[in-house]
N, C-alpha and C positions, 0 to 999 in steps of 0.2 A: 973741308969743313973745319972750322975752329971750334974752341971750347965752347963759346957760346950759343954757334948754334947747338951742337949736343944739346946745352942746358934747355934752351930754348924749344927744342924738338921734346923731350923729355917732360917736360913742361906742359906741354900738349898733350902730350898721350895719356896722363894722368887725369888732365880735367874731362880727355875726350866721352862722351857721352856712349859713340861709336865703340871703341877700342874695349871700354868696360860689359858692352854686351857681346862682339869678339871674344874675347874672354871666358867670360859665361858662356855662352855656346860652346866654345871650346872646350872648356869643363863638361860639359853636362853630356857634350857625346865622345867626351873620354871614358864615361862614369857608363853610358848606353851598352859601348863599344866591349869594356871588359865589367858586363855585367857577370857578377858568379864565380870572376878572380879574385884574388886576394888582392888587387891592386884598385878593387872597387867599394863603397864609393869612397873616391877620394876628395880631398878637401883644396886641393889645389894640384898645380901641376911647376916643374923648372920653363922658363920660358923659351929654353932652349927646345923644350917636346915641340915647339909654336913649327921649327923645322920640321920636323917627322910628317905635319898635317899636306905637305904638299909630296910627303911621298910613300903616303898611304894611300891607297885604292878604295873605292866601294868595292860590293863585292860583286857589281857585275862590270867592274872595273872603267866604267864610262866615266866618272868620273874621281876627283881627289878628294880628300878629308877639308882639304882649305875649301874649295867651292862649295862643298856639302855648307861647311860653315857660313860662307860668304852668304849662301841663299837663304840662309833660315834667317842670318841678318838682315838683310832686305826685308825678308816676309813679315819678322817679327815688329820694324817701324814701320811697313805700309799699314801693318792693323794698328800700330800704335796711331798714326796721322788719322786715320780712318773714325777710330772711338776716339779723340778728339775733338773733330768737328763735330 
């Protein structure tokens, strides 16, 4: 990859629509997760934590933190598409 895609990639993820509620969810079941620590709630997170989420567990360990997220994204634009129409 060259410098331009970088830019180009970069580029995307800022305007992405996607990415920004990724995000958001990610935050918010950070904020869930250490409810009642001193690390709650927080206002943001390093994007490097974006690692930790595929290797965090639920806790009946079926699934990851990323999927957990993944799914609440879906859920949250099918009801977005849904109150639309």
């Amino acid at each position: 990859m060259c410098l331009q895609d970088h830019i180009q990639a970069s580029k995307e993820l800022q305007t992405s629509p996607t990415f920004k509620l990724l995000l958001s969810v990610t935050l918010g079941l950070g904020n869930f997760v250490n409810h009642g620590s001193r690390l709650a709630p927080a206002g943001g997170f390093r994007l490097k934590t974006l690692n930790k989420l595929h290797d965090s567990k639920t806790p009946d360990a079926k699934q990851t933190m990323l999927q957990v997220c993944v799914c609440v994204c879906v859920c949250v634009r099918a009801c977005v598409r849904a109150c639309v129409r």
